[in-house]
N, C-alpha and C positions, 0 to 999 in steps of 0.2 A: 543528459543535460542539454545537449541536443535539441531534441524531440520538445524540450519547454521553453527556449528560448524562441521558438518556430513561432511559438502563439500569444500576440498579446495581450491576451488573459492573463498569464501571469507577472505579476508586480518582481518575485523575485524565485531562484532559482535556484535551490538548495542541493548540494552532495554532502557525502555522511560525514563531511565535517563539522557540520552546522547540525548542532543535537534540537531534539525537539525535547522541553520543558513539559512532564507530565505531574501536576500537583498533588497533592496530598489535598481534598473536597476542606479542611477547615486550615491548611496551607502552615498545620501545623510541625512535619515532616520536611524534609529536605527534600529535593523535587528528583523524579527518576530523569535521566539523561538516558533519551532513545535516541539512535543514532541509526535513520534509515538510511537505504543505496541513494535514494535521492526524495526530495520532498519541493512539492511547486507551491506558491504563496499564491492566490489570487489577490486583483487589486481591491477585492473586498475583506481580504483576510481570511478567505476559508484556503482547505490547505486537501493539495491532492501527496498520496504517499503512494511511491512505489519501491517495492521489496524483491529483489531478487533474491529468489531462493535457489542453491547451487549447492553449495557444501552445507546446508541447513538439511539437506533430504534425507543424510542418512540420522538423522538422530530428531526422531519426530518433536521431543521436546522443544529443541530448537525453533522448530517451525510454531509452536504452541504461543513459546515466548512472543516469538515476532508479530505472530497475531493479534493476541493479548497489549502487546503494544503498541501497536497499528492504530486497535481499534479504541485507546485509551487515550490517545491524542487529542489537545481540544484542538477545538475548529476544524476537525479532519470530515470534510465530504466525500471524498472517493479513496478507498487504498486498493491498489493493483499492485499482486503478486508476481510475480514472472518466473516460471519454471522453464527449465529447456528442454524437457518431454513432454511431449501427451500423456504417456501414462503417471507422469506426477501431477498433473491438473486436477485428477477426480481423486487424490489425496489432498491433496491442501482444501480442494474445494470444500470434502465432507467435514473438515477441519473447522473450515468457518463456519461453515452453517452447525456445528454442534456447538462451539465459544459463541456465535452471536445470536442465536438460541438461546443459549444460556444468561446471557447480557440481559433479554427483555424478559425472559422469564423471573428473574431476579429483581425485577423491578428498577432497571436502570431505563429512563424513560427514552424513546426512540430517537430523540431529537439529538441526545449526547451519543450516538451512536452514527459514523458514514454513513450515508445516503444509500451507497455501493460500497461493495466488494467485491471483486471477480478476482480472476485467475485466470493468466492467459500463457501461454505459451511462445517460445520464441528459440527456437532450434539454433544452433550454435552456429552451423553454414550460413543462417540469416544473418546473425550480430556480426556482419564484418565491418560494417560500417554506420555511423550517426543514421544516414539517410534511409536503408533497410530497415534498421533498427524502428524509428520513426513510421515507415510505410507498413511496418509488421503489425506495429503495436495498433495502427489504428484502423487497419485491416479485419484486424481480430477482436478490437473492442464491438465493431461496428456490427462483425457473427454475432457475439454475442450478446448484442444490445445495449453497449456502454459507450455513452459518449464521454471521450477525452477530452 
């Protein structure tokens, strides 16, 4: 929560209390209530999601769901994962790229799909603090090519 109030890009600054609204395309269903670790608002309305995943690791399903709804968000341009090993990164990773694969081959046009997706890692001696946490996250976007 931290890490988004840092930057005044975002308008507002969401923890999993504040659900995100996914509709039913003719809004004739009750709307799913996704409740991520935290969600940032840009002052344009687009919306960055990030998802720690922790006790999601042992039951791959879990991690499916949160994808699945990650990536089902409107207005969602970036969703960042958060694992606290390296070797769960290139799990979740091959995760997404098989569900958002599967998104455009289905014919769900790109544009209602994030921009980005990664997956980054953040070792548990890091998170001791907002300001680690912060320099970890954008340390490692910037490895891997994502800007925060």
């Amino acid at each position: 929560m931290a890490f988004g109030r840092k930057y005044k890009r975002f308008d507002k600054v969401n923890g999993s209390n504040v659900p995100i609204h996914i509709n039913h395309p003719t809004k004739r269903m009750r709307p799913i209530l996704y409740h991520p670790d935290a969600h940032f608002v840009t002052k344009f309305g687009k919306r960055f999601i990030f998802e720690i995943l922790d006790s999601e690791l042992k039951d791959e399903n879990l991690i499916i769901a949160n994808i699945l709804l990650a990536c089902l968000s409107p207005n969602t341009l970036k969703v960042i994962f958060i694992v606290p090993r390296e070797e769960d990164q290139d799990k979740v990773t091959d995760l997404v790229f098989t569900i958002v694969g599967n998104f455009s081959m289905k014919g769900i046009p790109k544009k209602e799909l994030p921009k980005v997706v990664a997956t980054l890692y953040i070792l548990e001696s890091e998170a001791s603090t907002p300001e680690n946490v912060t320099e970890v996250l954008v340390n490692s976007a910037k490895d891997r090519g994502v800007t925060v």
